[in-house]
C-alpha positions as CSV (number, residue, x, y, z in Angstrom):
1,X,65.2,23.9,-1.9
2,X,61.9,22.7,-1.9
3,X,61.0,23.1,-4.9
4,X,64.6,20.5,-5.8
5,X,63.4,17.9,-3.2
6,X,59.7,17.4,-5.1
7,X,61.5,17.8,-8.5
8,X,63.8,14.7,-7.3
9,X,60.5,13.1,-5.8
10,X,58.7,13.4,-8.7
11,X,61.7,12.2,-11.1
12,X,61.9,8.4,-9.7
13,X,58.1,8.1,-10.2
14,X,57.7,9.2,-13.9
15,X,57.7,5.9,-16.1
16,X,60.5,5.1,-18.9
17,X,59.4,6.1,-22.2
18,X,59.8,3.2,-25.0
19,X,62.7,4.5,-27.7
20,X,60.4,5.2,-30.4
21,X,61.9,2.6,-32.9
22,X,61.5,0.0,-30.6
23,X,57.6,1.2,-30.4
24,X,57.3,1.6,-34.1
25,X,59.1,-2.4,-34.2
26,X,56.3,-3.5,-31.7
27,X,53.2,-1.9,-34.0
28,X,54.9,-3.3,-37.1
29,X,54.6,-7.4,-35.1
30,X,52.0,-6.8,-33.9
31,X,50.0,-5.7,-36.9
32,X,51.8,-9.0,-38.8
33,X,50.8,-11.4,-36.0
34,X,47.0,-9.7,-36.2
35,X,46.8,-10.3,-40.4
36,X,48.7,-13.4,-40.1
37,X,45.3,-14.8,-37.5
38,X,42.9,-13.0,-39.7
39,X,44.5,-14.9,-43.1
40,X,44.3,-17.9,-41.1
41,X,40.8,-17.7,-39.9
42,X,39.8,-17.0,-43.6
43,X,41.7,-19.8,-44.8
44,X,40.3,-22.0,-42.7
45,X,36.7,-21.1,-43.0
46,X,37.4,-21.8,-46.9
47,X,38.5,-25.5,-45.9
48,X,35.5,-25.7,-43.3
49,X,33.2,-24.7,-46.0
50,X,34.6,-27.3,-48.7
51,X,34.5,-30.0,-46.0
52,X,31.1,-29.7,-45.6
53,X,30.1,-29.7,-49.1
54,X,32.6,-33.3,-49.5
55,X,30.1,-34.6,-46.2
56,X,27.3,-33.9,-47.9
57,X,28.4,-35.1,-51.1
58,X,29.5,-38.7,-49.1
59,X,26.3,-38.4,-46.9
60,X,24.4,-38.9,-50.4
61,X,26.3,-41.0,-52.0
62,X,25.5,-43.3,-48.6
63,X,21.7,-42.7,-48.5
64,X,21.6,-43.6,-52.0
65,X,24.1,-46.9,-51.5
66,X,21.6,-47.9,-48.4
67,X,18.4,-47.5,-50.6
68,X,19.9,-49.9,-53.0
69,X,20.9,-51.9,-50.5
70,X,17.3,-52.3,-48.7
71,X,16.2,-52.8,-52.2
72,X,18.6,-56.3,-52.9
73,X,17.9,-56.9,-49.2
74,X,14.1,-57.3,-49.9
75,X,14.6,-58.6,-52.9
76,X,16.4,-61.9,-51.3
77,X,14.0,-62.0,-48.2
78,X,11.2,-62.1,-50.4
79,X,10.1,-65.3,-52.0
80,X,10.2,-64.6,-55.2
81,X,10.6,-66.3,-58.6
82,X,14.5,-66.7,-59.2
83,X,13.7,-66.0,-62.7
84,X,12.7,-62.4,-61.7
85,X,15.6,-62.3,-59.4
86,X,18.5,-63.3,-61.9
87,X,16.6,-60.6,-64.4
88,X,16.9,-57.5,-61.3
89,X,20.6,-58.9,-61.1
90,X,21.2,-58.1,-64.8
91,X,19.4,-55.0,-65.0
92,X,21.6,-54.2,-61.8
93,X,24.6,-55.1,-64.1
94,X,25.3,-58.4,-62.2
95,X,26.0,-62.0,-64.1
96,X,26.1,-65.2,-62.8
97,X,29.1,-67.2,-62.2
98,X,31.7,-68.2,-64.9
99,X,29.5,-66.1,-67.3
100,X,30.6,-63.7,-69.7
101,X,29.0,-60.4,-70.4
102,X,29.4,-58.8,-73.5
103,X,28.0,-55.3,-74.0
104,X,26.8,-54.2,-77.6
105,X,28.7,-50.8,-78.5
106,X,27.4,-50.0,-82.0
107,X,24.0,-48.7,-80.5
């Protein structure tokens, strides 16, 4: 009798085991839901990387646009000879107004 009474006892403690499909379904999610964040991460450290290579390629392309920009800037502060000024203009690939540029293409 005793022996029925701890059996009894014993049998409302012991845990439900999971149906072992319904296991082997939660392993199969899970390991989609784990390689879906790992292809993402990857992914996105691709597009990170890229990013950063278009910033520098902008952040030079800047530096360069504000060295030229100093560089007309000083050229109008300055007092300088218009002469010399018209000739940095064409150089620079600049014309005056109402003018026409034509461009020798047989060299």
């Amino acid at each position: 009798m005793r022996g029925n009474a701890i059996a009894k006892a014993n049998k409302g403690k012991r845990a439900k085991r999971m149906n072992p499909v319904v296991k082997g379904l939660l392993i199969v999610a899970l390991v989609y839901v784990a390689g879906n964040m790992i292809v993402t991460c990857v992914k996105l450290q691709v597009q990170i990387r890229e990013k950063k290579v278009e910033l520098e390629d902008v952040n030079n392309k800047i530096s360069s646009q504000t060295v030229l920009n100093e560089e007309l800037n000083n050229i109008l502060n300055a007092e300088i000879d218009s002469e010399y000024v018209e000739s940095v203009a064409r150089d620079l690939g600049y014309g005056t107004v109402g003018e026409r540029v034509y461009e020798n293409i047989t060299d």
